[in-house]
BALOBA-1460 file (C-alpha; in Angstrom, 3 decimals):
// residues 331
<rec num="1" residu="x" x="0.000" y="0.000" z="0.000"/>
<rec num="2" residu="x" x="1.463" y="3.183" z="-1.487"/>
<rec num="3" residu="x" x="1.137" y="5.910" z="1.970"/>
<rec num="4" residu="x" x="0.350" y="9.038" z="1.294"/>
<rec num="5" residu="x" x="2.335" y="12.396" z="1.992"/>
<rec num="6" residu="x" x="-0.719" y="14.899" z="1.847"/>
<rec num="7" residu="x" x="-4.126" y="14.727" z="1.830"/>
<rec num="8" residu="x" x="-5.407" y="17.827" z="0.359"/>
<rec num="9" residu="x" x="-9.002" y="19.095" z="1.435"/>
<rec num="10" residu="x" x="-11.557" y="21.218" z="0.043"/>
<rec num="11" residu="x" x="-15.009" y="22.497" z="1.156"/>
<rec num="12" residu="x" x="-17.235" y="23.559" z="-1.897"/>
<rec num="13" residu="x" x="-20.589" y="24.896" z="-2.590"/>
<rec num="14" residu="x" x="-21.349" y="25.659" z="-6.501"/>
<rec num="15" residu="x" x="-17.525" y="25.982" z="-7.298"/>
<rec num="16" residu="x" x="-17.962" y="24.713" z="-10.949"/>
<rec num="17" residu="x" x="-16.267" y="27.968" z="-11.911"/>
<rec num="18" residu="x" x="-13.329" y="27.254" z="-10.227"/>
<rec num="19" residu="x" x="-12.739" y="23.857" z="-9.060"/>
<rec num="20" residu="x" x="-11.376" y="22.311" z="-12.468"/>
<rec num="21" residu="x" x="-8.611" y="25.061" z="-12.500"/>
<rec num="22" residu="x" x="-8.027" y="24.105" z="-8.781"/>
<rec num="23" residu="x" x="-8.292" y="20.447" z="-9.554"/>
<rec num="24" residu="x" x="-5.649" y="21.240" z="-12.557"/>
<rec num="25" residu="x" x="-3.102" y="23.485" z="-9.972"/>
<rec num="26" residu="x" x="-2.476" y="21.230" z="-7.904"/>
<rec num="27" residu="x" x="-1.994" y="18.237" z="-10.316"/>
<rec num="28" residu="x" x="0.069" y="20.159" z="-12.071"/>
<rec num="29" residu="x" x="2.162" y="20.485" z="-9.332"/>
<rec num="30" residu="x" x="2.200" y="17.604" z="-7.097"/>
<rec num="31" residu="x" x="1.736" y="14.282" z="-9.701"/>
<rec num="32" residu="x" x="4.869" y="12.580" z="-10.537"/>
<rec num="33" residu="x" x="6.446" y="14.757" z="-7.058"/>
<rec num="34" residu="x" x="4.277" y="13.584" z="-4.080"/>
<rec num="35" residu="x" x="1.517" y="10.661" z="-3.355"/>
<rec num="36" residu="x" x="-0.985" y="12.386" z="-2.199"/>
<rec num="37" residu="x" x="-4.892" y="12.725" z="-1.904"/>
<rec num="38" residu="x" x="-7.711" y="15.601" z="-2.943"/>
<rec num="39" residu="x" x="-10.563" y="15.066" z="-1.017"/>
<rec num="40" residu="x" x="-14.006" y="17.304" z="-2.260"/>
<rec num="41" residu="x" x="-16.196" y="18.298" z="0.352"/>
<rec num="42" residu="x" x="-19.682" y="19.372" z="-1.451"/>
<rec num="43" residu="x" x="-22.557" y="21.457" z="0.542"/>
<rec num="44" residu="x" x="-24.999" y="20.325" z="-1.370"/>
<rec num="45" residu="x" x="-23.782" y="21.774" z="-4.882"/>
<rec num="46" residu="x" x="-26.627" y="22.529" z="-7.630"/>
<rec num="47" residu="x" x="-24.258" y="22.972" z="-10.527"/>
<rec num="48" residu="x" x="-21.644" y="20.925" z="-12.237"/>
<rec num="49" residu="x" x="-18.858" y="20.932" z="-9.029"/>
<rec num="50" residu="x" x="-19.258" y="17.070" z="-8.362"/>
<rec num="51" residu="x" x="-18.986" y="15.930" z="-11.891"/>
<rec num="52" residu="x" x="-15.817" y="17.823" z="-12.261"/>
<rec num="53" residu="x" x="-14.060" y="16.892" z="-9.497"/>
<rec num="54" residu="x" x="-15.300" y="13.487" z="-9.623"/>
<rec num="55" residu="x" x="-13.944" y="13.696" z="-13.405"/>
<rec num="56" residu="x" x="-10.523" y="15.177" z="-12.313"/>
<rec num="57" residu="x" x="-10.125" y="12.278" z="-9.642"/>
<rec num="58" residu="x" x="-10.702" y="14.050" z="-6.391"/>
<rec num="59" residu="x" x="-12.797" y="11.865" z="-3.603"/>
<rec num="60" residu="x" x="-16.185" y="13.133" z="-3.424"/>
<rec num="61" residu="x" x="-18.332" y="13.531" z="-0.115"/>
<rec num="62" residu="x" x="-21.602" y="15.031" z="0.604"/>
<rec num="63" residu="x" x="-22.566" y="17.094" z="3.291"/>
<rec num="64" residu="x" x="-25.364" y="19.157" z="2.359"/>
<rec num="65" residu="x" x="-26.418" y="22.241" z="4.781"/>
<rec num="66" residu="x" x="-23.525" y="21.902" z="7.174"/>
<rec num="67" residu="x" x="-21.390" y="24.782" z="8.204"/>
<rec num="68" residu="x" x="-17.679" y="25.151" z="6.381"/>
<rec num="69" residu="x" x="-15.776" y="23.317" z="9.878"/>
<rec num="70" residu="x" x="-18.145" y="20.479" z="9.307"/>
<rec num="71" residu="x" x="-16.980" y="19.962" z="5.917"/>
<rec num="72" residu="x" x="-13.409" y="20.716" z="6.243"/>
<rec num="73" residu="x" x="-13.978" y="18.225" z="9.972"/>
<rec num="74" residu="x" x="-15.550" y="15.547" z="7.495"/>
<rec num="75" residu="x" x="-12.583" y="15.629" z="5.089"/>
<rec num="76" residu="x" x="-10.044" y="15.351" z="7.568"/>
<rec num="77" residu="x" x="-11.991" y="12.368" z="8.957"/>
<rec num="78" residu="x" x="-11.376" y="10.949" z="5.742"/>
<rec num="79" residu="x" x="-7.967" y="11.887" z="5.423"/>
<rec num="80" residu="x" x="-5.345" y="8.799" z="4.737"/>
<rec num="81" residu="x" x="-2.283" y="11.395" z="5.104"/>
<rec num="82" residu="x" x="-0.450" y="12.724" z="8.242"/>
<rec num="83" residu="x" x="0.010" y="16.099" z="6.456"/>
<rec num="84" residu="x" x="-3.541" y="17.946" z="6.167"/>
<rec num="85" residu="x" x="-3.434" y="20.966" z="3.637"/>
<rec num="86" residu="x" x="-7.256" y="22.701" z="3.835"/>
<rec num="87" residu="x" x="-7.915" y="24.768" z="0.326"/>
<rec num="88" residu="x" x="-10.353" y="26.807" z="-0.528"/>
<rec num="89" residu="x" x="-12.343" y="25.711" z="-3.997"/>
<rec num="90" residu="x" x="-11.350" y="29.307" z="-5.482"/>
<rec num="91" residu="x" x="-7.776" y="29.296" z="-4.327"/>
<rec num="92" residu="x" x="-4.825" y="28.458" z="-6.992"/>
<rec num="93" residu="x" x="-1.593" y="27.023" z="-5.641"/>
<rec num="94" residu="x" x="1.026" y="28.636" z="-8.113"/>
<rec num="95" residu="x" x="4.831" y="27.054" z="-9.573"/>
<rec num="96" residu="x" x="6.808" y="29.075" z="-6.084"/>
<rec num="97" residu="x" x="4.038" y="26.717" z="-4.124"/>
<rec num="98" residu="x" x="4.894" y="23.315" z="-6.350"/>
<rec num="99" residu="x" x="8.617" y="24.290" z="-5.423"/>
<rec num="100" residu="x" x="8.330" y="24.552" z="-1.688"/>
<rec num="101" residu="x" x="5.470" y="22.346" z="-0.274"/>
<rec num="102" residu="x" x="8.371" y="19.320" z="-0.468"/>
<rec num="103" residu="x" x="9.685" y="21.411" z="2.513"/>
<rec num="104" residu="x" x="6.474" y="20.987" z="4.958"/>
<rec num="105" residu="x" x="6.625" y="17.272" z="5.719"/>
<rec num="106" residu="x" x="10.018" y="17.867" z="7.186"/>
<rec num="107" residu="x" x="9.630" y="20.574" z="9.194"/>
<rec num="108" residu="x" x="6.231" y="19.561" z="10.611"/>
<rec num="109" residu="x" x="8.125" y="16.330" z="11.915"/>
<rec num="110" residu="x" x="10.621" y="18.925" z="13.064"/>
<rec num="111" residu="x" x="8.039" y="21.567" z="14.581"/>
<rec num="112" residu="x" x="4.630" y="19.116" z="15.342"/>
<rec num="113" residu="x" x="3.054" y="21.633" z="16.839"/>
<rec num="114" residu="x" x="3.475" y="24.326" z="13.818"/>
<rec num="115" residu="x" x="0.278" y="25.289" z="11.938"/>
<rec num="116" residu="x" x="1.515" y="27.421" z="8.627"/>
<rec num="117" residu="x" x="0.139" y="27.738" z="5.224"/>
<rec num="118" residu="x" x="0.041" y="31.658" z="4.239"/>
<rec num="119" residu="x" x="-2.193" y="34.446" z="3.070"/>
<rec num="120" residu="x" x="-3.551" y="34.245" z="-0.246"/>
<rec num="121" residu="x" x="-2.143" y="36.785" z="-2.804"/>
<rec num="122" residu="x" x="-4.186" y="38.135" z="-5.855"/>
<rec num="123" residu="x" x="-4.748" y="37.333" z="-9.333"/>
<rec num="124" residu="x" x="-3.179" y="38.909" z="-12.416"/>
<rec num="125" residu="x" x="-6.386" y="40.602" z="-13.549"/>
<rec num="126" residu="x" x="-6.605" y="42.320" z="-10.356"/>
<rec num="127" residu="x" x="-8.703" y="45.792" z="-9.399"/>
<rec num="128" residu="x" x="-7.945" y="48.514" z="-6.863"/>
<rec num="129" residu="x" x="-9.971" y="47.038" z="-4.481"/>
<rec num="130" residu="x" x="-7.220" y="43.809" z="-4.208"/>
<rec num="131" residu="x" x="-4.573" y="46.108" z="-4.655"/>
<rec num="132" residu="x" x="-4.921" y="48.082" z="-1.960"/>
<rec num="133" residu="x" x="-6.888" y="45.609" z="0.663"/>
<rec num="134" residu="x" x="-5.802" y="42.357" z="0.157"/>
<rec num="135" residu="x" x="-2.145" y="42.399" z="-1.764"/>
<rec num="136" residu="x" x="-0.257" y="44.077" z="1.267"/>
<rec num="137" residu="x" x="-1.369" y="41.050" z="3.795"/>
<rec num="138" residu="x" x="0.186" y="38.378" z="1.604"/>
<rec num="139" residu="x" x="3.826" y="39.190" z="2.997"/>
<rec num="140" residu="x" x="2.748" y="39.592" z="7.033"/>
<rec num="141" residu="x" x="5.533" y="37.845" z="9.290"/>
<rec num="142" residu="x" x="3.564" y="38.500" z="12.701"/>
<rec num="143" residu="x" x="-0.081" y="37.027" z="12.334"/>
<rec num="144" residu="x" x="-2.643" y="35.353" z="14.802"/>
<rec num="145" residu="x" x="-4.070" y="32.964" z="12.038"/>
<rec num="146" residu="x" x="-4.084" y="31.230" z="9.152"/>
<rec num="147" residu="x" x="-6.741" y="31.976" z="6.654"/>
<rec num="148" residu="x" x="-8.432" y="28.175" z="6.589"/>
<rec num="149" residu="x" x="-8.692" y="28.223" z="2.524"/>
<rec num="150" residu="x" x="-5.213" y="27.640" z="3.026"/>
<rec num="151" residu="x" x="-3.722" y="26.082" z="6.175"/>
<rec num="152" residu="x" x="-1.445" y="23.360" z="6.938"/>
<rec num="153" residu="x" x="-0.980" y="21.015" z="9.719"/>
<rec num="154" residu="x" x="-0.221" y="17.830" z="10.753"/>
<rec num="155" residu="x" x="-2.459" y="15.555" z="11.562"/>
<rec num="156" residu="x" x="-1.749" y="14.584" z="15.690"/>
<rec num="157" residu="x" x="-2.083" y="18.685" z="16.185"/>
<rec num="158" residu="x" x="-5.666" y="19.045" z="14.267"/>
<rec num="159" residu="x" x="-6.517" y="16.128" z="16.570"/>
<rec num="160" residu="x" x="-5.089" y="18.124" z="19.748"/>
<rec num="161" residu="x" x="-6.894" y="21.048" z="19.159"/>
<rec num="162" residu="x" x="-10.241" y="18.997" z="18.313"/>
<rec num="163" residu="x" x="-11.016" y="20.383" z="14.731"/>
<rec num="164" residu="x" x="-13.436" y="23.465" z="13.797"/>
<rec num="165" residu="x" x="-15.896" y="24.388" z="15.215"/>
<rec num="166" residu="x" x="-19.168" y="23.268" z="13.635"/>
<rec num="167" residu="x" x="-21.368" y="25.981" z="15.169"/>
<rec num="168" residu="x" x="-19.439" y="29.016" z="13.723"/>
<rec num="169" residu="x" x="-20.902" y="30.672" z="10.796"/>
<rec num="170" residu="x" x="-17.523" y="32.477" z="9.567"/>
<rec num="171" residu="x" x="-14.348" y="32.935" z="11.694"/>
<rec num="172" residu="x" x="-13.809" y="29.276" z="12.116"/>
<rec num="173" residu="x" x="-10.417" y="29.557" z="11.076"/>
<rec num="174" residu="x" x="-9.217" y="31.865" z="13.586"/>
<rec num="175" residu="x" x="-11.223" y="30.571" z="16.388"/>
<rec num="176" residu="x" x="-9.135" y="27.312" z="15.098"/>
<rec num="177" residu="x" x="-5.932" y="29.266" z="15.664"/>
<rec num="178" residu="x" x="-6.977" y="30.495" z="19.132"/>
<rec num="179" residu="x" x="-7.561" y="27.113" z="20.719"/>
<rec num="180" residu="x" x="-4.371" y="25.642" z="19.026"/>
<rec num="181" residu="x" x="-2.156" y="28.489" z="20.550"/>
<rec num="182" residu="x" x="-3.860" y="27.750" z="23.793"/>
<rec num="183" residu="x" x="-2.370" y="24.422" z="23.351"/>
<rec num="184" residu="x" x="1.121" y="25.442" z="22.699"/>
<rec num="185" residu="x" x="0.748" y="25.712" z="18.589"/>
<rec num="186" residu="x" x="3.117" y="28.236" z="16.388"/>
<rec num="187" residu="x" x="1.154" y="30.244" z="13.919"/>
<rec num="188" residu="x" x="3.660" y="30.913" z="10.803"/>
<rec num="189" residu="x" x="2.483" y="32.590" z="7.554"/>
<rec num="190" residu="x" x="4.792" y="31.321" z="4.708"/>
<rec num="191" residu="x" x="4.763" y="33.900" z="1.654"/>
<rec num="192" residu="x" x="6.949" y="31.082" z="-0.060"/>
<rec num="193" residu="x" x="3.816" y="29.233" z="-0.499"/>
<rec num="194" residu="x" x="2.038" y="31.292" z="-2.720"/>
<rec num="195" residu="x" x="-1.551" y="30.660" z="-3.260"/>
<rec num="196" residu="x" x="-3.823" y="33.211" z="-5.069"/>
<rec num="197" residu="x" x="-7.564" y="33.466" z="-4.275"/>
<rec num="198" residu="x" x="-9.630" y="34.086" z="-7.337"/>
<rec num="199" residu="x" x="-12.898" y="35.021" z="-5.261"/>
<rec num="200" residu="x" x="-11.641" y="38.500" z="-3.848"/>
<rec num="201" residu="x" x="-14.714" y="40.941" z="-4.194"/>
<rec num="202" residu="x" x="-13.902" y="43.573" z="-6.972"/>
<rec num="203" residu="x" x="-16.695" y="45.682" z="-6.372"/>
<rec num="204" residu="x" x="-17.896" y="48.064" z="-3.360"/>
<rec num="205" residu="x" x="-21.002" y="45.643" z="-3.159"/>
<rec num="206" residu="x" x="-19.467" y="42.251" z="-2.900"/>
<rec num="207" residu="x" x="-16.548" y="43.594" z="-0.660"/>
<rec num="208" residu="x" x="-19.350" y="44.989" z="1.506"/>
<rec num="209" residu="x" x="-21.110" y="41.787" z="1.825"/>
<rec num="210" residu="x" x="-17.867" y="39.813" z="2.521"/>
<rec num="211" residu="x" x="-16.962" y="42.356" z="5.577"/>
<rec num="212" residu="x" x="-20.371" y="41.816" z="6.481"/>
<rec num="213" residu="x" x="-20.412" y="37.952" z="6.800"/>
<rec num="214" residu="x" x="-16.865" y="37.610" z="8.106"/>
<rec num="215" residu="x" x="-17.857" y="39.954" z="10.720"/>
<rec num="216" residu="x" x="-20.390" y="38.122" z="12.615"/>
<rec num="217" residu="x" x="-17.521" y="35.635" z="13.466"/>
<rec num="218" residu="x" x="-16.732" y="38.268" z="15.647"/>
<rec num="219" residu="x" x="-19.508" y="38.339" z="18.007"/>
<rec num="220" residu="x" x="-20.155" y="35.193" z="18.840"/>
<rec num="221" residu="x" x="-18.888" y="35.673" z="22.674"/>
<rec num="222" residu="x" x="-18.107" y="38.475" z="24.660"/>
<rec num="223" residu="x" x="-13.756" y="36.871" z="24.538"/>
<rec num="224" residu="x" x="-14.214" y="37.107" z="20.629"/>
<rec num="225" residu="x" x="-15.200" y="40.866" z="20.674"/>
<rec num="226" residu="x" x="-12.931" y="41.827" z="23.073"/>
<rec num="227" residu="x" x="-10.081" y="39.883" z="21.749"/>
<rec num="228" residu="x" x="-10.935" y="41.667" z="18.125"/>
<rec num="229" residu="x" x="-9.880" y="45.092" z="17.127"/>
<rec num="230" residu="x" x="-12.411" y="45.530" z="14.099"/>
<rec num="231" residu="x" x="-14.778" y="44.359" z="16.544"/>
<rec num="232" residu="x" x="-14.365" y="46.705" z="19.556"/>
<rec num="233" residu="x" x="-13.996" y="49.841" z="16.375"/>
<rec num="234" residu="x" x="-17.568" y="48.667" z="15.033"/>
<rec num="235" residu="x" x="-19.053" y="49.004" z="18.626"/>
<rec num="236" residu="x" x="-18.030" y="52.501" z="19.198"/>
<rec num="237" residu="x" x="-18.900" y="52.775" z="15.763"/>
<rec num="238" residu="x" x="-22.502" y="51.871" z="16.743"/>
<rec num="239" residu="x" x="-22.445" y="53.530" z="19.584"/>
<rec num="240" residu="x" x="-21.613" y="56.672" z="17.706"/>
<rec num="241" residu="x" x="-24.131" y="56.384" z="15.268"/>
<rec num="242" residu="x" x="-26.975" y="55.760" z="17.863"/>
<rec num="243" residu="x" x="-25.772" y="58.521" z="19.462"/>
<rec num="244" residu="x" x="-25.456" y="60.648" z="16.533"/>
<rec num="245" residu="x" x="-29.160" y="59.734" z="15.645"/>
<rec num="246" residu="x" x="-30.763" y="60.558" z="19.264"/>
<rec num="247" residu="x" x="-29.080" y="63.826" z="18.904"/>
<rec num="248" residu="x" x="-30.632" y="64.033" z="15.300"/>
<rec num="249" residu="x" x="-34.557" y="63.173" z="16.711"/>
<rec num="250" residu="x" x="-34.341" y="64.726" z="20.137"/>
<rec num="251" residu="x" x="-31.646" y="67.488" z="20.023"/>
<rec num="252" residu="x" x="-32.873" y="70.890" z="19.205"/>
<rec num="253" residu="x" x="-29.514" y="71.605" z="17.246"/>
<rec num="254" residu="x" x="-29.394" y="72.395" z="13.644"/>
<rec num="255" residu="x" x="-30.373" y="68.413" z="11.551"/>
<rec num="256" residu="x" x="-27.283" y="68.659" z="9.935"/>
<rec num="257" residu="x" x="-25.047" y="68.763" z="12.926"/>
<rec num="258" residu="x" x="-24.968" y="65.544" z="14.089"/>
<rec num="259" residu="x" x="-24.864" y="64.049" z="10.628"/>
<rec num="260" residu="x" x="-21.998" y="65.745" z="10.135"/>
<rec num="261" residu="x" x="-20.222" y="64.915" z="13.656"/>
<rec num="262" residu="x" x="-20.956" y="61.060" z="12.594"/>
<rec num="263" residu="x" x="-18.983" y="61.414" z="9.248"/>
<rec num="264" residu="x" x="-16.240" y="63.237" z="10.893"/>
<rec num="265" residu="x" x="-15.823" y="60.295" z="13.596"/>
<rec num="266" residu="x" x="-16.159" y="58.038" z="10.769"/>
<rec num="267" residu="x" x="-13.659" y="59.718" z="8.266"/>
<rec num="268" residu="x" x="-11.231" y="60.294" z="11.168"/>
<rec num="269" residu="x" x="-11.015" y="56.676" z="12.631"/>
<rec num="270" residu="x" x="-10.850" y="55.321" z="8.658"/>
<rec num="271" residu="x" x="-8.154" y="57.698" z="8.239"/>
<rec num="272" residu="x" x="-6.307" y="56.766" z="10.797"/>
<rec num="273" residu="x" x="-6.809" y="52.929" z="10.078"/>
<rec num="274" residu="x" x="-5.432" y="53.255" z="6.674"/>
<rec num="275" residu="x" x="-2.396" y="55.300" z="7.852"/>
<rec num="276" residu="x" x="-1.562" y="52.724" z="10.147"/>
<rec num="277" residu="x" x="-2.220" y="50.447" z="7.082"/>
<rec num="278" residu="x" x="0.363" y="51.854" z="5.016"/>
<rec num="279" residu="x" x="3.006" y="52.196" z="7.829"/>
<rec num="280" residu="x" x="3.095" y="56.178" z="8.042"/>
<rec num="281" residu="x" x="3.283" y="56.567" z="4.343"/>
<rec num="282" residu="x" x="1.279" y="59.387" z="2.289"/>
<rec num="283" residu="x" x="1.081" y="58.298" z="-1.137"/>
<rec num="284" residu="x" x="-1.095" y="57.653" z="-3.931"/>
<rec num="285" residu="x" x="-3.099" y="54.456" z="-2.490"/>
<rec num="286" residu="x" x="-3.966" y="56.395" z="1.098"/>
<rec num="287" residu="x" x="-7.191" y="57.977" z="-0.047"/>
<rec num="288" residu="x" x="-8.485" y="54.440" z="-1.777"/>
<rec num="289" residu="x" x="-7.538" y="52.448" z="1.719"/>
<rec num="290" residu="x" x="-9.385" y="55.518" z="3.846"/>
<rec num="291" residu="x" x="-12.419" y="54.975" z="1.821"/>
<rec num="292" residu="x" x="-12.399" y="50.942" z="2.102"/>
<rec num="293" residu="x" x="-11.915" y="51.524" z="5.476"/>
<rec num="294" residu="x" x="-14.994" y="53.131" z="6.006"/>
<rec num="295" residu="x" x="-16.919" y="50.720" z="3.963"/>
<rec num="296" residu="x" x="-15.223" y="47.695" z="5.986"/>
<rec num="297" residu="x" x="-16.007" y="49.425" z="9.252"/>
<rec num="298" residu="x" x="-19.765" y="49.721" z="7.924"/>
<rec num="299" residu="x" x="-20.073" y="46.155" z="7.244"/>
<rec num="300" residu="x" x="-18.458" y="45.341" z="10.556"/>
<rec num="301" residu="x" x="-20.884" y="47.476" z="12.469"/>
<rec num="302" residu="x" x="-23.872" y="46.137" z="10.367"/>
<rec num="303" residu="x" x="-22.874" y="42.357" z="10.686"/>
<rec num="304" residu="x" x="-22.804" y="43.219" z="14.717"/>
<rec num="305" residu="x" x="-26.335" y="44.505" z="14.318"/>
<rec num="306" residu="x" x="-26.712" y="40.555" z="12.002"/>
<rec num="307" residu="x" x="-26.062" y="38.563" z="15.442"/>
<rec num="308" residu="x" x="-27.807" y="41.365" z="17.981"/>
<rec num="309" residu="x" x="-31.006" y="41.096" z="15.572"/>
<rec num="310" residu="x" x="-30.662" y="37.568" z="15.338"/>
<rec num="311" residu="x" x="-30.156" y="36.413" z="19.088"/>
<rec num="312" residu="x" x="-33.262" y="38.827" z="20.199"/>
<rec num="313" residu="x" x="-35.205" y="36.590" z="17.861"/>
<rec num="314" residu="x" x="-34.153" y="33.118" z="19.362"/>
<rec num="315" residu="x" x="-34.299" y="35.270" z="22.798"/>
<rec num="316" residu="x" x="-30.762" y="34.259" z="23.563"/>
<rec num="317" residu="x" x="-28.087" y="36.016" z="25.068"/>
<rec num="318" residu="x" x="-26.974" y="38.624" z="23.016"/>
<rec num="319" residu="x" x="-22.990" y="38.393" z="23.460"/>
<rec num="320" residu="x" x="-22.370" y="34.719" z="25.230"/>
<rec num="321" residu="x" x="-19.433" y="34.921" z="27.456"/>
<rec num="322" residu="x" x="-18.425" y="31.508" z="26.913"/>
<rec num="323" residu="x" x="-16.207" y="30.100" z="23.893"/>
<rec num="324" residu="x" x="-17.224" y="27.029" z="23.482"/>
<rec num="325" residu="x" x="-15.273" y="24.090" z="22.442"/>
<rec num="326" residu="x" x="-16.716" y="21.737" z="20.247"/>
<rec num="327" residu="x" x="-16.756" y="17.978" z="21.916"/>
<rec num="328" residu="x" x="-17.411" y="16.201" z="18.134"/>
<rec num="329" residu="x" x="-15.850" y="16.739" z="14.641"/>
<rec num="330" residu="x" x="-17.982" y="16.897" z="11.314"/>
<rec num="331" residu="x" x="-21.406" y="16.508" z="13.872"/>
């Protein structure tokens, strides 16, 4: 029996766009350099995403209606491999990725307790929006996670840490990261392994909605807020603008006023956030990273207003204090 060196796993949901060229990436790649394994987790897929990974050899599972650390906790279930690498179905590994995965085996034996992977950088026909945004966090040395569309491990640490979390909407991969630091794990973003991630929003709506849903991951305790600097900025943001709108209703000052005192706070702390962004620098890009700013802390303040809204409904606590540890993986 031939053992194999990875087993490579990917949660997808209507990927037919994208999974081929995936498929094709990492064949490309690996075959004829590694054994190794692609395991397709499908959400219940409407389009052609089964056939063609089915048709570019990839192990198929279904799991329709779970959350994304179900499906990723199914795969690694049905992992044969010690090495787990987690993909995303829209993220390309590249040639500089081909060259240096050979490296991980050895230095996860080395460092067991090492979770790396890296950042995903951004596709040729890029916009402004990646440019500015998303390029810049590709080459980060210090980070506190590993985006889960592309994160490595070895099997005997996803194990120790007890997989994703099945209950979390978004932020399962950092929540991931959390409870493997707590248990002695080294987070390490490798720019060497160079993935790119063709599903970056290119327009003000679709980066909007993104912020939005990645947001909520944020506010699913009262440790996760706290421990979150987007998420403590998008509750004084709220606060602001609650406060901005009494003073609009029940102030007698001019209506304008506190309109005005709202977009100030807003264009000040968005200013600020893309200054630190850029390191200090004033150039060409600062205005464009101000202005996504302000759009990013919108969606963060609106997905906080998502869980609020939604926990009134099911009349449960609004901000649990508790982080809860899932007991079961792919449940």
């Amino acid at each position: 029996m031939i053992t194999k060196e990875f087993s490579i796993i990917i949660p997808a949901l209507n990927e037919e766009e994208h999974i081929g060229g995936v498929l094709e990436s990492i064949r490309k790649n690996l075959e004829g350099k590694f054994q190794y394994e692609v395991i397709v987790v499908d959400n219940g897929s409407t389009d052609r995403t089964l056939d063609i990974a089915h048709d570019n050899g990839a192990i198929c599972l279904h799991a329709p209606g779970c959350s994304i650390s179900t499906l990723r906790n199914m795969g690694a279930q049905n992992a044969s491999a010690d090495i787990f690498i987690f993909i995303d179905a829209d993220v390309y590994v590249t040639r500089e990725w081909g060259e240096q995965i050979g490296r991980v085996p050895v230095l996860l034996q080395q460092r067991p307790m090492l979770i790396t992977g890296s950042l995903y950088g951004i596709s040729e026909e890029n916009n402004w929006i990646e440019r500015i945004w998303f390029a810049p966090r590709t080459t980060r040395s210090e980070v506190s996670y590993i985006n889960g569309g592309h994160l490595i491990l070895h099997r005997q640490t996803f194990l120790s840490v007890e997989g994703f979390a099945p209950h979390l909407e978004t932020g399962e991969d950092c929540e991931f990261c959390e409870r493997a630091r707590a248990r002695g794990a080294t987070i390490e973003n490798n720019p060497a392994l160079k993935v790119v991630h063709a599903g970056y929003p290119r327009t003000i709506k679709r980066f909007f909605a993104r912020e939005r849903w990645h947001g909520r991951g944020d506010f699913h305790s009262v440790a996760t807020l706290i421990a979150s600097k987007p998420a403590l900025i998008s509750l004084l943001n709220l606060v602001m603008l609650m406060a901005c709108l009494a003073f609009l209703f029940f102030s007698t000052l001019p209506w304008f006023l506190p309109i005005l005192f709202y977009m100030a706070f807003l264009m000040g702390i968005s200013l600020a956030s893309a200054f630190h962004r850029q390191s200090g620098a004033i150039n060409a890009e600062l205005a464009g990273a101000m202005f996504l700013y302000m759009i990013y802390i919108t969606a963060r303040t609106a997905a906080l207003v998502d869980v609020v809204c939604r926990r009134v409904i099911h009349h449960r606590p609004i901000l649990p204090t508790e982080t809860i540890i899932p007991h079961g993986k792919g449940d």
